[in-house]
N, CA, C and O atoms as CSV, one atom per row, in Angstrom:
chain,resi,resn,atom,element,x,y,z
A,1,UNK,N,N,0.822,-1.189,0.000
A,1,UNK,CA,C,0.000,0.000,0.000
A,1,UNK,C,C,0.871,1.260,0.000
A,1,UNK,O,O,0.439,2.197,-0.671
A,2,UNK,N,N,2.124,1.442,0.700
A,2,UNK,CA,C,2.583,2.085,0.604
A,2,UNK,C,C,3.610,3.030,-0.271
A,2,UNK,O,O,4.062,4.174,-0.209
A,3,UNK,N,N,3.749,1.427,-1.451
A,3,UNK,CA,C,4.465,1.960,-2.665
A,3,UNK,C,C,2.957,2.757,-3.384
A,3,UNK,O,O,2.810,3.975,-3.487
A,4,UNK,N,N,2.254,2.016,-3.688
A,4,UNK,CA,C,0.990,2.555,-4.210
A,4,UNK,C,C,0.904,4.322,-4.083
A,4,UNK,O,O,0.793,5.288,-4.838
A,5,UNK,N,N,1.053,3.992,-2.405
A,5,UNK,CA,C,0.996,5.974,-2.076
A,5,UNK,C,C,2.008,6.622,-2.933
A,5,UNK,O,O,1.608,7.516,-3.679
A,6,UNK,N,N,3.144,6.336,-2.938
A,6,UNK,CA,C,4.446,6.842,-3.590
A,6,UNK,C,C,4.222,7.094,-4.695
A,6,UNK,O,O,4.693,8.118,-5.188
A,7,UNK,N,N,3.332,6.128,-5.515
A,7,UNK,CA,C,3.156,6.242,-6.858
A,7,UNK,C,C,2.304,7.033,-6.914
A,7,UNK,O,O,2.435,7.625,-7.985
A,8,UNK,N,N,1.327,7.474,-6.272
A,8,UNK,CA,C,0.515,8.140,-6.293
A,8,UNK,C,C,0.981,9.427,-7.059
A,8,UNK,O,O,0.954,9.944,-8.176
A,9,UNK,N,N,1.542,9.681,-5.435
A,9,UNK,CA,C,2.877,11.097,-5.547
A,9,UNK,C,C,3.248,11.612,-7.181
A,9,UNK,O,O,3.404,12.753,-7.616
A,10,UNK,N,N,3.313,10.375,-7.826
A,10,UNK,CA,C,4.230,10.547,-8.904
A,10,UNK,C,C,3.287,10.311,-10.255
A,10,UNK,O,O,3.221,11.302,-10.983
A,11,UNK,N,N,2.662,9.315,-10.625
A,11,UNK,CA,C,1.728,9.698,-11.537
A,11,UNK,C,C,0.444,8.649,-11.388
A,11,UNK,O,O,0.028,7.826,-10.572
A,12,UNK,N,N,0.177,9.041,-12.326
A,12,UNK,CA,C,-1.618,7.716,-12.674
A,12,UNK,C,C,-0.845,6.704,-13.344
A,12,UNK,O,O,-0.970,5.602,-12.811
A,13,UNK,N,N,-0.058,6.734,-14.383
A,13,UNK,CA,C,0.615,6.059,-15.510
A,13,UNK,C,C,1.554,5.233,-14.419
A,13,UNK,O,O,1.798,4.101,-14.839
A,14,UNK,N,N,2.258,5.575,-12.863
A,14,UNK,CA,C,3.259,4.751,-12.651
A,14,UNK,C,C,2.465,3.813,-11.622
A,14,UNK,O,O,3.063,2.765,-11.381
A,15,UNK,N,N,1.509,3.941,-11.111
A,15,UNK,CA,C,-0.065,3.358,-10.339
A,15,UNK,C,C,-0.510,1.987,-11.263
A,15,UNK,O,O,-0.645,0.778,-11.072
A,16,UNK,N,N,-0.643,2.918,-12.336
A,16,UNK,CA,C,-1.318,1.868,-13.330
A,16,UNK,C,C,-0.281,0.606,-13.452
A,16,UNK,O,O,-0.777,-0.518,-13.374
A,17,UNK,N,N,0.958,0.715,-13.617
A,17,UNK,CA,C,2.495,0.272,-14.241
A,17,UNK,C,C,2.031,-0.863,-12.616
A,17,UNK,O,O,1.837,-2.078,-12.584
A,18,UNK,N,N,1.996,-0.080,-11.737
A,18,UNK,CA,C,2.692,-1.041,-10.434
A,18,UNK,C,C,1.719,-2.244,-10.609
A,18,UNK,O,O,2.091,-3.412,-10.729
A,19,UNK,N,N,0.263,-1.762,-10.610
A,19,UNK,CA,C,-0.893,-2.898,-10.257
A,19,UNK,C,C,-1.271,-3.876,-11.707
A,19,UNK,O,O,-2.014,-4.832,-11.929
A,20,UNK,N,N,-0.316,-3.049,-12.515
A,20,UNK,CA,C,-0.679,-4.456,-13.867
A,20,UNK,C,C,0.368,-5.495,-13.529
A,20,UNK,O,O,0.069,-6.684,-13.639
A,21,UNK,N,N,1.779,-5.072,-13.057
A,21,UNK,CA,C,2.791,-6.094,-12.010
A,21,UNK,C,C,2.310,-6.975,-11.380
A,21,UNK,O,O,2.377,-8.204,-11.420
A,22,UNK,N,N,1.632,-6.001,-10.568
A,22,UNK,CA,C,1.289,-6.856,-9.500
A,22,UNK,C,C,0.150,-7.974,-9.832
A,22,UNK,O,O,0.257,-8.967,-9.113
A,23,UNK,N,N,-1.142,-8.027,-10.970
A,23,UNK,CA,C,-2.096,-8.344,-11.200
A,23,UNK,C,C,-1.288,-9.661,-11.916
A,23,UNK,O,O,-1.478,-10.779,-11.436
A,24,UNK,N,N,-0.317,-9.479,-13.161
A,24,UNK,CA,C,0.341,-10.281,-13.571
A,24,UNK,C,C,1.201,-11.217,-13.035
A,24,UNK,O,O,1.441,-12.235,-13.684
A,25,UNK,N,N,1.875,-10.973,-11.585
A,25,UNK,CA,C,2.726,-11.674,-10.600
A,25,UNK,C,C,1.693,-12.810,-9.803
A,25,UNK,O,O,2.050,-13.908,-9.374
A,26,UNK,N,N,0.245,-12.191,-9.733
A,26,UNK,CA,C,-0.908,-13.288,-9.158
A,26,UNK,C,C,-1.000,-13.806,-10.488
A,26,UNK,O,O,-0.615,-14.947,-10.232
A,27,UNK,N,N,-1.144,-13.814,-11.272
A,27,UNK,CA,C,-1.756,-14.769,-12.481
A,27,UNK,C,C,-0.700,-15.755,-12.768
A,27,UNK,O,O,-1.157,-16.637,-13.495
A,28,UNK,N,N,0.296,-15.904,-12.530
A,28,UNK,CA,C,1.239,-16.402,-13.031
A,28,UNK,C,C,1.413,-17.334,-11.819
A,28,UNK,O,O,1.548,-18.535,-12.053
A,29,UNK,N,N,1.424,-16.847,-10.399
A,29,UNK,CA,C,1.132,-17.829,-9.245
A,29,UNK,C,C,0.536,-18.329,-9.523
A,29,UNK,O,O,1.037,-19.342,-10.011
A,30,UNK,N,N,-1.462,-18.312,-9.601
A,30,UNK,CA,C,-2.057,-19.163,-9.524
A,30,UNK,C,C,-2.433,-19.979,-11.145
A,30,UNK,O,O,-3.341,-20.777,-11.378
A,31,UNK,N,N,-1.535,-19.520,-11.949
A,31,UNK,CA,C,-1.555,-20.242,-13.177
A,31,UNK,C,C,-0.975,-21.923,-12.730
A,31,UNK,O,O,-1.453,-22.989,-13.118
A,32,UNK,N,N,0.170,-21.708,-11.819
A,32,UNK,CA,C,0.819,-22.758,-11.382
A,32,UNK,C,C,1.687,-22.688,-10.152
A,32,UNK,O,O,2.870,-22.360,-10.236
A,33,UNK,N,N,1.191,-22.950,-9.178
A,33,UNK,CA,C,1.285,-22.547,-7.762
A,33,UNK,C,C,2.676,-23.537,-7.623
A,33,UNK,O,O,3.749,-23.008,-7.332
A,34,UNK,N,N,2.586,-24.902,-7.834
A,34,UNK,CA,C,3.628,-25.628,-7.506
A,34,UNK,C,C,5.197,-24.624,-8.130
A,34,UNK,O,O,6.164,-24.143,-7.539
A,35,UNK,N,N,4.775,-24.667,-9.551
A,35,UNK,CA,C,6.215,-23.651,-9.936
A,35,UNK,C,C,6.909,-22.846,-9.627
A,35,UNK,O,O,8.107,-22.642,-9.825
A,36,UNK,N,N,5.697,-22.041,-8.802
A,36,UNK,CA,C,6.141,-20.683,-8.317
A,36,UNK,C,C,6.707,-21.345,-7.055
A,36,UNK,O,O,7.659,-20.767,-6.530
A,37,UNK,N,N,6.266,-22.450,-6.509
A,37,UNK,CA,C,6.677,-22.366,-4.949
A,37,UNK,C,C,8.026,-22.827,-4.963
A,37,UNK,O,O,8.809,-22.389,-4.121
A,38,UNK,N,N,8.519,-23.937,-6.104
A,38,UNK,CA,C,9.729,-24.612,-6.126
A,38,UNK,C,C,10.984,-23.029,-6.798
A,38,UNK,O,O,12.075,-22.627,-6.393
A,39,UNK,N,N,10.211,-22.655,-7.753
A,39,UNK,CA,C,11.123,-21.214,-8.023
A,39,UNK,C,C,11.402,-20.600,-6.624
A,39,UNK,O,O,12.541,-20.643,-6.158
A,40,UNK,N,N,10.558,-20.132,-6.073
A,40,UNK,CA,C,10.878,-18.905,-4.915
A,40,UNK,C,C,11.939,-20.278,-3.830
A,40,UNK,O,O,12.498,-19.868,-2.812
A,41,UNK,N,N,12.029,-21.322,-4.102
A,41,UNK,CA,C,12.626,-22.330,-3.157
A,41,UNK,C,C,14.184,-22.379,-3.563
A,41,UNK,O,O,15.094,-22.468,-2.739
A,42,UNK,N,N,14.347,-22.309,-4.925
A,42,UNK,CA,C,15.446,-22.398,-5.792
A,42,UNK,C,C,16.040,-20.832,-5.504
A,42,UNK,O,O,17.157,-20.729,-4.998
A,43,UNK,N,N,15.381,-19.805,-5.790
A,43,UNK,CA,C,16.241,-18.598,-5.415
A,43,UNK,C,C,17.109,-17.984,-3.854
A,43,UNK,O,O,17.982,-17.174,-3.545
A,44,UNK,N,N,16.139,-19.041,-3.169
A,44,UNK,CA,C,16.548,-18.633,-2.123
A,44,UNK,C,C,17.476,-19.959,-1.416
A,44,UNK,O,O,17.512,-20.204,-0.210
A,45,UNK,N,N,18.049,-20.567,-2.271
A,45,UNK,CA,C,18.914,-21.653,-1.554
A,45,UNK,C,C,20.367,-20.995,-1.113
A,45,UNK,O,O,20.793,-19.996,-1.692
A,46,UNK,N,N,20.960,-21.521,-0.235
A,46,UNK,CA,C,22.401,-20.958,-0.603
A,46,UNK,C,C,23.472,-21.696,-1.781
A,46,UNK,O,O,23.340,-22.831,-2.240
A,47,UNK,N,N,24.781,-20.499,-2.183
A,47,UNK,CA,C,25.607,-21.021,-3.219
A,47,UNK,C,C,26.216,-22.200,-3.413
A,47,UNK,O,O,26.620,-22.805,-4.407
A,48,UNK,N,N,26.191,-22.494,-1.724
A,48,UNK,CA,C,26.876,-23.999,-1.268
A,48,UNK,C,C,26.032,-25.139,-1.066
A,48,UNK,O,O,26.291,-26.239,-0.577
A,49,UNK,N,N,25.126,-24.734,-1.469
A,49,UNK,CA,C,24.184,-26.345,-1.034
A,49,UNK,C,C,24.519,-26.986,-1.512
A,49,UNK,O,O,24.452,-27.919,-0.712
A,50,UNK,N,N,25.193,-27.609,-2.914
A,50,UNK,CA,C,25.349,-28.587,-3.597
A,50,UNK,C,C,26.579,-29.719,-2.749
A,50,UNK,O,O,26.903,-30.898,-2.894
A,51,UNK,N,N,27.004,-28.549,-1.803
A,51,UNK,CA,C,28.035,-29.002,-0.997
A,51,UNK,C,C,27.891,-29.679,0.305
A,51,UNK,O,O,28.749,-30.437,0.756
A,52,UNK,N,N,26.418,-29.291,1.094
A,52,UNK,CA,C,25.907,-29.976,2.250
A,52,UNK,C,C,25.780,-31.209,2.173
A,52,UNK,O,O,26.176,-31.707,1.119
A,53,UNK,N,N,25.271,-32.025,3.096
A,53,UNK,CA,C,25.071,-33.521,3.582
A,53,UNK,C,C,23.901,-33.132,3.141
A,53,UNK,O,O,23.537,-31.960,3.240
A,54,UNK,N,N,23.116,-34.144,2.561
A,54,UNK,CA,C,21.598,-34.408,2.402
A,54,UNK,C,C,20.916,-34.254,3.646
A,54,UNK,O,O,19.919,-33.536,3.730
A,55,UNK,N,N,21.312,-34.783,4.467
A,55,UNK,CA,C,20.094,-33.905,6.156
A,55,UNK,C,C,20.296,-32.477,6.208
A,55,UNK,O,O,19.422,-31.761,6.696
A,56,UNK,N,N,21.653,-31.872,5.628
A,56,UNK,CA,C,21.234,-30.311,5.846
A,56,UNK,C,C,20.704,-29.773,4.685
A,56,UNK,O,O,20.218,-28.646,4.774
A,57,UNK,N,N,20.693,-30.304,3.680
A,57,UNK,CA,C,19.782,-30.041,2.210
A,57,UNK,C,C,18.567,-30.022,3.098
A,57,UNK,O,O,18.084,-28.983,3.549
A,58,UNK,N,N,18.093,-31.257,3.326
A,58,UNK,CA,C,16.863,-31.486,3.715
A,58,UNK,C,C,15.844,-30.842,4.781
A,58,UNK,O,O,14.623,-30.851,4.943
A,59,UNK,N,N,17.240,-30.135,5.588
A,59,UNK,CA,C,16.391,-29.199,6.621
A,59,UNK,C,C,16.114,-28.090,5.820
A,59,UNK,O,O,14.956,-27.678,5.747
A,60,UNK,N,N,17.228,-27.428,5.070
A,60,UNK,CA,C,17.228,-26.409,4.547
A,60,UNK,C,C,16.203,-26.091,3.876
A,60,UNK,O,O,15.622,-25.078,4.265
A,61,UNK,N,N,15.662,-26.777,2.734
A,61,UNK,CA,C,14.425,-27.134,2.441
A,61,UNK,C,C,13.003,-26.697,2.893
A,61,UNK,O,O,12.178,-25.794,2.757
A,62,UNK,N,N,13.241,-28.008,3.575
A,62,UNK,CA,C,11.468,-28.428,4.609
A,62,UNK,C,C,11.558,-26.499,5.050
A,62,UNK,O,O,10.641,-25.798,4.623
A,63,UNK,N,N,12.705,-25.830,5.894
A,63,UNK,CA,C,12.587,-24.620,6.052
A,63,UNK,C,C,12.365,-23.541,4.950
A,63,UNK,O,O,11.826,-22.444,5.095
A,64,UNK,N,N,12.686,-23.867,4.265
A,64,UNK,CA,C,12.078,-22.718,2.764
A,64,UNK,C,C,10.850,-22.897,2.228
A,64,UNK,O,O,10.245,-21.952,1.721
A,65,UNK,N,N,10.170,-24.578,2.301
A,65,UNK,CA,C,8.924,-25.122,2.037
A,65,UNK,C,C,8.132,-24.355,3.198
A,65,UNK,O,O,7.017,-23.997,2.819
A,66,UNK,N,N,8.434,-24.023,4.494
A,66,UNK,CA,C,7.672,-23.345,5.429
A,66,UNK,C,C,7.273,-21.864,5.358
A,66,UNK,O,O,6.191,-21.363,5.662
A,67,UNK,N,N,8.464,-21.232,4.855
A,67,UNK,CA,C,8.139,-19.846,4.515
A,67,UNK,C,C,7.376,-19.324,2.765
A,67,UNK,O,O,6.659,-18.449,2.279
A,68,UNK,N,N,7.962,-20.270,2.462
A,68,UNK,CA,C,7.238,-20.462,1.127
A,68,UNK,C,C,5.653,-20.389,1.139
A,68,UNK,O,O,4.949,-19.458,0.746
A,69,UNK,N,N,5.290,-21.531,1.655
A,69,UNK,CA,C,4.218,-21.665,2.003
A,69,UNK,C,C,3.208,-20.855,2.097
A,69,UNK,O,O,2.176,-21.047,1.454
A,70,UNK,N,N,3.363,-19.906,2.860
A,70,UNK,CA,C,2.902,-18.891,4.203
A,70,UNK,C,C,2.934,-17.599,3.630
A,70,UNK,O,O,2.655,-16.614,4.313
């Protein structure tokens, strides 16, 4: 809401710009919810995971599957 205000500030045209984003960022979630959830899971791994033990993959995970989630 608060970028919204900002945009306000600034024009109709950059209002319009934010909420077709934003309208398009939901469509694309619920086009395919699983995708989006394993994407936002993948960006947020660290550089070294490939390097952990599979139990700390696995926590690491189940913990990104939680915030993900939510």
């Amino acid at each position: 809401m608060a970028m919204l205000q900002r945009r306000m500030a600034s024009t109709v045209y950059a209002v319009r710009r934010s909420l077709e984003r934003m309208r398009d960022r939901r469509e694309k979630i619920l086009a395919d919810p699983e995708a989006y959830r394993r994407e936002q899971i993948e960006t947020r791994l660290p550089e070294d995971f490939e390097d952990l033990t599979e139990e700390e993959q696995a926590d690491i995970v189940a913990q990104l599957e939680d915030v993900v989630v939510r």
